[in-house]
FINU-259430 format. One line per field, with one value per residue: residue in one letter; x, y, z of N, C-alpha, C, O, CB in turn. Coordinates in steps of 0.001 Angstrom, whole numbers. Each point is the difference from the previous one (the first is absolute). Glycine has a CB too. Layout:
% FINU-259430
code: (A / ...) .
nu: (X / ...) .
nv: (Y / ...) .
nw: (Z / ...) .
cau: (X / ...) .
cav: (Y / ...) .
caw: (Z / ...) .
cu: (X / ...) .
cv: (Y / ...) .
cw: (Z / ...) .
ou: (X / ...) .
ov: (Y / ...) .
ow: (Z / ...) .
cbu: (X / ...) .
cbv: (Y / ...) .
cbw: (Z / ...) .
***
This chain:
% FINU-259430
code: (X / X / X / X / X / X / X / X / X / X / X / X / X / X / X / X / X / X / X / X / X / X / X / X / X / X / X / X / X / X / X / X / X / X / X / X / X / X / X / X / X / X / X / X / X / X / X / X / X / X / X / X / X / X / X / X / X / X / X / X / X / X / X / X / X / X / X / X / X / X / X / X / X / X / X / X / X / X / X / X / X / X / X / X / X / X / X / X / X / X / X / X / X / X / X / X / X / X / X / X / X / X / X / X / X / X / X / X / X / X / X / X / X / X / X / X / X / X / X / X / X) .
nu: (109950 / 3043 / -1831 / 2093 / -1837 / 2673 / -1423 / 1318 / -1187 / -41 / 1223 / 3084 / -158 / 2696 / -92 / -2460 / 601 / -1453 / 763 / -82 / -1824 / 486 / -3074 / 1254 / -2927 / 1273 / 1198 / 2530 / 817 / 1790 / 167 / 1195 / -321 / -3345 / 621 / -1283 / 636 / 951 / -140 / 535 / -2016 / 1074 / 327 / -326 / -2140 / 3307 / -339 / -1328 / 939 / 2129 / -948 / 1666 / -2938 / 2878 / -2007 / 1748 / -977 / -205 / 22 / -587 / 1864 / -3395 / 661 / 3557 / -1092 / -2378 / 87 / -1345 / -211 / -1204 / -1644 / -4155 / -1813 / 707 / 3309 / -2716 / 2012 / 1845 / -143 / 1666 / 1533 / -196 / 1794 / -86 / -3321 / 2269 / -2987 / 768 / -2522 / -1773 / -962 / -2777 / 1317 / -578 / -583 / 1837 / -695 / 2096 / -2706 / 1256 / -2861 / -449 / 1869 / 2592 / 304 / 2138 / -465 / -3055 / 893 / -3517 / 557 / -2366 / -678 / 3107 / 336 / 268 / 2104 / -927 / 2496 / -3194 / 1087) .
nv: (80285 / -817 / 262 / 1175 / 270 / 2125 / -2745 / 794 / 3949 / 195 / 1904 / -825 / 2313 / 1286 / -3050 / -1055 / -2535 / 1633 / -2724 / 1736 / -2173 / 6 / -1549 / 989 / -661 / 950 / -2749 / -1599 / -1374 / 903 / 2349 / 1661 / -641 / -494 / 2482 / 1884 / 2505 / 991 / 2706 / 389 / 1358 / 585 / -3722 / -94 / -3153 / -1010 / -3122 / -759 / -1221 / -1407 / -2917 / 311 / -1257 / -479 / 952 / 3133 / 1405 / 3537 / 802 / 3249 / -1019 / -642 / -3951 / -1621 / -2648 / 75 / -2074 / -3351 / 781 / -2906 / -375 / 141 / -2216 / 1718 / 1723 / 1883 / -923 / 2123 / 258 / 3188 / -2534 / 2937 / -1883 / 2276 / 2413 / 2307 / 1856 / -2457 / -2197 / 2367 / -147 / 909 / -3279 / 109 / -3441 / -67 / -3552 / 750 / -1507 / -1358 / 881 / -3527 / 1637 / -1701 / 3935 / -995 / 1886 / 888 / 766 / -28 / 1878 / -2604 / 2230 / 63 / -1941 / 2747 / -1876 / 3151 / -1072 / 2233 / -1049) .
nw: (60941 / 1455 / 2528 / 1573 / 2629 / 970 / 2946 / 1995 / -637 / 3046 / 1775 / 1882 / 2745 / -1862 / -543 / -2185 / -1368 / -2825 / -832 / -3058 / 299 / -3698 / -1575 / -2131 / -816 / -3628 / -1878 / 1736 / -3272 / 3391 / 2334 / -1933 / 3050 / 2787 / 2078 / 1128 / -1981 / 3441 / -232 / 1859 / -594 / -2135 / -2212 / -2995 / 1060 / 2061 / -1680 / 1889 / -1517 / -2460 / 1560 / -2898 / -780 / 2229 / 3224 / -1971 / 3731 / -1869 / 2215 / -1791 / 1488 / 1737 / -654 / 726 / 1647 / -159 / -2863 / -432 / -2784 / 1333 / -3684 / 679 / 374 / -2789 / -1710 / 1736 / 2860 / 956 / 2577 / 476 / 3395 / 147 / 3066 / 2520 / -330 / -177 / -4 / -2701 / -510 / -271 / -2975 / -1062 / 411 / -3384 / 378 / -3446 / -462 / -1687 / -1059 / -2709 / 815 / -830 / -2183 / 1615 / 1485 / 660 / 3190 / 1385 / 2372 / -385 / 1813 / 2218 / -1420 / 2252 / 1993 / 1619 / 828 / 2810 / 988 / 2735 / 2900) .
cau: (32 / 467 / -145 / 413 / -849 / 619 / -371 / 694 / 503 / -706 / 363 / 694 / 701 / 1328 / 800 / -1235 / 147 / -1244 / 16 / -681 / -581 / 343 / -256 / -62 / -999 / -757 / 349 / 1659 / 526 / 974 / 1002 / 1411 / 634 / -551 / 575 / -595 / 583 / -962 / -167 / 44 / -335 / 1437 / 1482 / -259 / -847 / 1508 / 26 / -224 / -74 / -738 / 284 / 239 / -325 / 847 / -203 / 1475 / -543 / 541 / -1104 / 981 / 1476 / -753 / -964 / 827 / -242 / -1969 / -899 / 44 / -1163 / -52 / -330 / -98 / -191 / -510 / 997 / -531 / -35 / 903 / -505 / 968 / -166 / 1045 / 508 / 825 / -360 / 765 / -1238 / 406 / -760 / -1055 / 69 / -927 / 1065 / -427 / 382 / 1 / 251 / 776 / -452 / -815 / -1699 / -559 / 617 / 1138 / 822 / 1253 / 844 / -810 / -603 / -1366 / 332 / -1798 / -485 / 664 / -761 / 1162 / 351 / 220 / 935 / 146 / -372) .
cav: (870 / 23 / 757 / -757 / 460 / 365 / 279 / -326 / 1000 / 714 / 704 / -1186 / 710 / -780 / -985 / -1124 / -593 / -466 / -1116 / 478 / -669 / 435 / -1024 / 193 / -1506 / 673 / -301 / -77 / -1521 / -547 / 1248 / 371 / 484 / 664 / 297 / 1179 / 1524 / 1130 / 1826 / 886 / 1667 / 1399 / -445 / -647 / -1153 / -787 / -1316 / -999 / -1555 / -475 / -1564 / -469 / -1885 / -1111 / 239 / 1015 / 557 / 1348 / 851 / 1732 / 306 / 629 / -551 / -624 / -265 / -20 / -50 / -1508 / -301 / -1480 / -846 / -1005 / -1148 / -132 / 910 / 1927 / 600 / 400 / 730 / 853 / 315 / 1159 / -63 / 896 / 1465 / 1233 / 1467 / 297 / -932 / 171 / -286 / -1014 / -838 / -386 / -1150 / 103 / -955 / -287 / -984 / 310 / -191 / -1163 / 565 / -268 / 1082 / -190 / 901 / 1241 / -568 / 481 / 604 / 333 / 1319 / 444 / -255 / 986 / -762 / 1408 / -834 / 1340 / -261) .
caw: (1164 / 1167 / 1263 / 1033 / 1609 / 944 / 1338 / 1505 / 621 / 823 / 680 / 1137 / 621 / 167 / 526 / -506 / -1155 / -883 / -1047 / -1773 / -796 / -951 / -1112 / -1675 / -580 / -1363 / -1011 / 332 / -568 / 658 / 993 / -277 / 1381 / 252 / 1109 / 706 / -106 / 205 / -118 / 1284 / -554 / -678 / -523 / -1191 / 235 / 205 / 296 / 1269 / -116 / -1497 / -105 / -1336 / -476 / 562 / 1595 / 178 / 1136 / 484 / 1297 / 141 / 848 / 1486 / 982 / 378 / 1622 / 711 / -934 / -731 / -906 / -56 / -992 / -208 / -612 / -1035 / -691 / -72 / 949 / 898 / 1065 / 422 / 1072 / 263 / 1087 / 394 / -723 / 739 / -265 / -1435 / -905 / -521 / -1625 / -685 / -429 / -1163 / -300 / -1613 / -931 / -1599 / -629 / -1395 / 455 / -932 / -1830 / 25 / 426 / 1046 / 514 / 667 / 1493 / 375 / 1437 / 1016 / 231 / 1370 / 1178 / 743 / 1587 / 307 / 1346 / 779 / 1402) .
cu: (667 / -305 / 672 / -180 / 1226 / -1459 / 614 / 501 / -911 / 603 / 856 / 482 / 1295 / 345 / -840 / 287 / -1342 / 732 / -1034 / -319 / -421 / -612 / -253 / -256 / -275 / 945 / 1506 / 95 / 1239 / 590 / 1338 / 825 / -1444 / 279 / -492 / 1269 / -469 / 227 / -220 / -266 / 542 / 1647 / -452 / -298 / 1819 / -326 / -114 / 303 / 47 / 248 / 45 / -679 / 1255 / 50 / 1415 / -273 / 707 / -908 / 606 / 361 / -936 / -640 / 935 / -410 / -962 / -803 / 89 / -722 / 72 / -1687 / -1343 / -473 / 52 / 823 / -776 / 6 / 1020 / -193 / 1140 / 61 / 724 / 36 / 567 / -376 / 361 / -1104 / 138 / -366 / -1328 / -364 / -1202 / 910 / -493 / 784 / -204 / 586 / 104 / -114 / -222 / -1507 / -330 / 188 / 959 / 1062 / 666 / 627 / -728 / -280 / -1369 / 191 / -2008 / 359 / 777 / -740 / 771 / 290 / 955 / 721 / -57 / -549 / -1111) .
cv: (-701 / 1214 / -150 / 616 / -31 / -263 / -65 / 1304 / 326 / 818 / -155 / 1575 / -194 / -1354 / -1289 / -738 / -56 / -886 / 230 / -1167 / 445 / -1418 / 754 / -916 / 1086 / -977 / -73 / -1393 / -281 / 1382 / 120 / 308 / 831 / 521 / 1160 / 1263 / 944 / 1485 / 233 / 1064 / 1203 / -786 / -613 / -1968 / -590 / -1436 / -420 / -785 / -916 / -1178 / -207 / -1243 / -1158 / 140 / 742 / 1650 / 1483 / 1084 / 1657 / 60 / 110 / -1146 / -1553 / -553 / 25 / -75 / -1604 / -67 / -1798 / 55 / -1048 / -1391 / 187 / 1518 / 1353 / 428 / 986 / 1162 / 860 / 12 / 907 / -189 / 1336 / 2005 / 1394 / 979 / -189 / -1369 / 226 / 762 / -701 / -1044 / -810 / -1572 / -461 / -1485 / 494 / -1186 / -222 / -834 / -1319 / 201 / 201 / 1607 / -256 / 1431 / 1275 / 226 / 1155 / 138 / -17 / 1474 / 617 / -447 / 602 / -737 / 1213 / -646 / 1701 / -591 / 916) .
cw: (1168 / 1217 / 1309 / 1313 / 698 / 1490 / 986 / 97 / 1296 / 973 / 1666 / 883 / -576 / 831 / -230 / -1302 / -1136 / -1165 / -1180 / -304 / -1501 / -634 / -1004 / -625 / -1274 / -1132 / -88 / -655 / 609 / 136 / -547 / 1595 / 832 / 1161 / 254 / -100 / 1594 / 229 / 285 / -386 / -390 / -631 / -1232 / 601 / -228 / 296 / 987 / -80 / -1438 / 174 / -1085 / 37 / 240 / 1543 / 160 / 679 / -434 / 649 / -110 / 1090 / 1177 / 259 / 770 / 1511 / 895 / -1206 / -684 / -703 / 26 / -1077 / 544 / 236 / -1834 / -357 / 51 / 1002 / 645 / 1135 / 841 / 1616 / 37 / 1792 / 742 / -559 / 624 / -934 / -1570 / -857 / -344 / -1323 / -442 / -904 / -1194 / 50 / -1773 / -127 / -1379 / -81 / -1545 / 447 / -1360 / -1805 / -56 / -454 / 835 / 931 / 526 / 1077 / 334 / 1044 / 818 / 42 / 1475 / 1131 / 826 / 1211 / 648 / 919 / 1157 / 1285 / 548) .
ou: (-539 / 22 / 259 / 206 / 909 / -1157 / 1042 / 1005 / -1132 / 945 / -694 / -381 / 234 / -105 / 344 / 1021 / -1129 / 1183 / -1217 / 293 / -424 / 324 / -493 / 592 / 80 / 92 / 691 / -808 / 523 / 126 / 696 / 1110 / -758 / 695 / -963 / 1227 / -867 / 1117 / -1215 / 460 / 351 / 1035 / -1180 / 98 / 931 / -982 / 641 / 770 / -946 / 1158 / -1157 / 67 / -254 / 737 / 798 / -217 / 1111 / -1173 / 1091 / -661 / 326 / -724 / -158 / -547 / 17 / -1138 / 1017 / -1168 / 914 / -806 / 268 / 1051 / 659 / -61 / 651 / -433 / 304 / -736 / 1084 / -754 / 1122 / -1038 / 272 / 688 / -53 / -747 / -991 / 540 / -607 / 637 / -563 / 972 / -951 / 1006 / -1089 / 607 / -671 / 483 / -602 / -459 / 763 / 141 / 294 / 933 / -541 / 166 / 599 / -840 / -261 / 808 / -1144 / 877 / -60 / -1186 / 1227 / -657 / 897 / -89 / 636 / -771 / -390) .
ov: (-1065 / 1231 / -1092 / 1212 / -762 / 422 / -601 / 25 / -392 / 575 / 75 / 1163 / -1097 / -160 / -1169 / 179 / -356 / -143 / 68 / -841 / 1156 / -1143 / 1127 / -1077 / 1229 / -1196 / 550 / -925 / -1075 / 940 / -791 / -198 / 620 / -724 / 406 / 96 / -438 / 437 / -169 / 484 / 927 / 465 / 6 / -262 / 301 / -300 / 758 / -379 / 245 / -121 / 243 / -814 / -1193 / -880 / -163 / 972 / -110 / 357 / 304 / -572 / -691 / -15 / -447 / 619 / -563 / 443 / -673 / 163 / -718 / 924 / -1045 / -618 / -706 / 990 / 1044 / 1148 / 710 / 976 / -556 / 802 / 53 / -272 / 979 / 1021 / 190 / -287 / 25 / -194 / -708 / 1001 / -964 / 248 / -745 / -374 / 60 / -500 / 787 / -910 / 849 / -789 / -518 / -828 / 857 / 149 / -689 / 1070 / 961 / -858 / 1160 / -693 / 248 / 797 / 1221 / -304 / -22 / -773 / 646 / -1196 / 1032 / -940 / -130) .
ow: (300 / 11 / 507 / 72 / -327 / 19 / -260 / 710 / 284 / -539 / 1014 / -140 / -507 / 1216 / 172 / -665 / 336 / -312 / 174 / 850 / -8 / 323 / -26 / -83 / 14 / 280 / -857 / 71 / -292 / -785 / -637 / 495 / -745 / 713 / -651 / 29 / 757 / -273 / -100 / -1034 / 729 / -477 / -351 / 1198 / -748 / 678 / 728 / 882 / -749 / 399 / -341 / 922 / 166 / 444 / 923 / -723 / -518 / 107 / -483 / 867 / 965 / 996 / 1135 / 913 / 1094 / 155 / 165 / 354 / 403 / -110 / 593 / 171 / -763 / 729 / -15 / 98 / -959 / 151 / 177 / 552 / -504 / 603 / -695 / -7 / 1216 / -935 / -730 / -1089 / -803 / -328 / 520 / -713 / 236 / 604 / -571 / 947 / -667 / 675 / -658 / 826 / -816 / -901 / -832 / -789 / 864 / -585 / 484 / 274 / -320 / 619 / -380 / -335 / 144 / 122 / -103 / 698 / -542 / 279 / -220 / 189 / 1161) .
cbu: (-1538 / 1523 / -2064 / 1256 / -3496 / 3295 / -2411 / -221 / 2185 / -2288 / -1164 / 1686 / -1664 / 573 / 878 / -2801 / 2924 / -2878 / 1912 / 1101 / -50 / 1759 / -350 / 731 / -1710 / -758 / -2786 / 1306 / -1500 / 91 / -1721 / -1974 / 3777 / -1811 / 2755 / -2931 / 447 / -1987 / 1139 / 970 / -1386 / -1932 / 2586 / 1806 / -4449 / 2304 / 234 / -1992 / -409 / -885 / 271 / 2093 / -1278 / 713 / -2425 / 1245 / -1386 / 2676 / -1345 / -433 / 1800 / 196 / -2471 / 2076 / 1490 / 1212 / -811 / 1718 / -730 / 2445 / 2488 / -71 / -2141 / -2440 / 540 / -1021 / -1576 / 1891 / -2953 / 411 / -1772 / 335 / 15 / 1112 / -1827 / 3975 / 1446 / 1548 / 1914 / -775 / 3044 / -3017 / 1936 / -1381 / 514 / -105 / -384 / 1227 / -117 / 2915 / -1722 / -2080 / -1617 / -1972 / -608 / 555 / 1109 / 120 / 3142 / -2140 / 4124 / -1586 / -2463 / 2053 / -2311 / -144 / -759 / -1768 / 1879 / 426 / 2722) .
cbv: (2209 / -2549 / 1149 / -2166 / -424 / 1531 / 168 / -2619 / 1166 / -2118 / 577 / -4225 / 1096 / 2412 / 2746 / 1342 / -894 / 2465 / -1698 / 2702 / -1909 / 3109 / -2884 / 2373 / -3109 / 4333 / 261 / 2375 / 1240 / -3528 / 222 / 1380 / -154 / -115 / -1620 / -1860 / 363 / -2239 / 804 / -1432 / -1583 / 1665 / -517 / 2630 / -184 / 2363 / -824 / 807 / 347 / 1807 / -990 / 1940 / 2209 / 778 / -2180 / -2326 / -2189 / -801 / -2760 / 2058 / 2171 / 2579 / 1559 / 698 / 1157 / 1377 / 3522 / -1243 / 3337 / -1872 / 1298 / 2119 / -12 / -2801 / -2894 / -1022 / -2466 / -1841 / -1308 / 560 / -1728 / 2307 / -3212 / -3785 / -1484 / -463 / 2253 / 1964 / -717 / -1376 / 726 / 1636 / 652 / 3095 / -434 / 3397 / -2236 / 2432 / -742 / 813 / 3875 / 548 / 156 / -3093 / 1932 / -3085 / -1937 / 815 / -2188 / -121 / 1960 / -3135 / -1943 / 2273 / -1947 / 3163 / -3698 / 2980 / -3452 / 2970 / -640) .
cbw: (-1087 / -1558 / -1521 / -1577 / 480 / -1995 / -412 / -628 / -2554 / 95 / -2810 / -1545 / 2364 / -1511 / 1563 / 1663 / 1228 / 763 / 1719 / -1939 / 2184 / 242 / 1206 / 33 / 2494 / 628 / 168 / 2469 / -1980 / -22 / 2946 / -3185 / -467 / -2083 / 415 / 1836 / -4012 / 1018 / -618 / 2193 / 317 / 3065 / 2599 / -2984 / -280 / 394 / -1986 / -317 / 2818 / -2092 / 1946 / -1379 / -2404 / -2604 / 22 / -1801 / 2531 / -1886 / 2757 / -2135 / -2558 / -1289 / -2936 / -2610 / -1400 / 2031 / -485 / 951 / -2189 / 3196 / -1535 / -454 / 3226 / -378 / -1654 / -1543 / 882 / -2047 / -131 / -2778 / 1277 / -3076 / -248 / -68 / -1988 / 1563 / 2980 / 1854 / 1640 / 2502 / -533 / 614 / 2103 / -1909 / 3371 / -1631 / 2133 / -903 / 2751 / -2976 / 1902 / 3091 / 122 / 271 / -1365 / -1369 / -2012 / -1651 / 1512 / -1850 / -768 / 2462 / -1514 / -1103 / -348 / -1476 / -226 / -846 / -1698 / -2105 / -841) .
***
């Protein structure tokens, strides 16, 4: 079993800042990649963020430039600074890892449960 927690959502102004947070613990034998998604209401769930096991960074086009994933002390971690927040970021923001697990499945990713982040004045 793999799991994985989402925290640091919540509720800012435009132009404010929050910060995610993301661990993944259970029956992992090594990352592939982990990162953040997220889903606005009525849209489909879109990339944010992904840090690869080699620290090979990508980002979606809306967040480019205010946004930062980073790594870490310890490989189950990561963390999403979001910067410069606009109305339209707001989303429940999922956080997933690709991992093979300890029965040496490969390539599955496990997703938390969400964490919303509202950006309104």
């Amino acid at each position: 079993q793999v799991q994985v927690a989402e925290s640091g959502g919540g509720s800012v102004q435009p132009g404010e800042s929050l910060r995610l947070s993301c661990t993944a613990s259970g029956s992992i034998y090594s990352f592939t990649s982990m990162g953040w998604h997220r889903q606005a209401p009525g849209q489909e769930r879109e990339l944010v963020a992904r840090i690869s096991s080699g620290d090979k960074i990508t980002y979606g086009d809306s967040v480019k430039g205010r946004f930062t994933i980073s790594r870490g002390n310890a490989k189950n971690t990561v963390y999403l600074q979001m910067n410069s927040l606009k109305r339209k970021d707001t989303a429940v923001y999922y956080c997933s890892a690709k991992v093979t697990d300890a029965c040496g499945a490969a390539g599955r990713e496990h997703w938390g449960q969400g964490t919303q982040g509202t950006v309104s004045s």
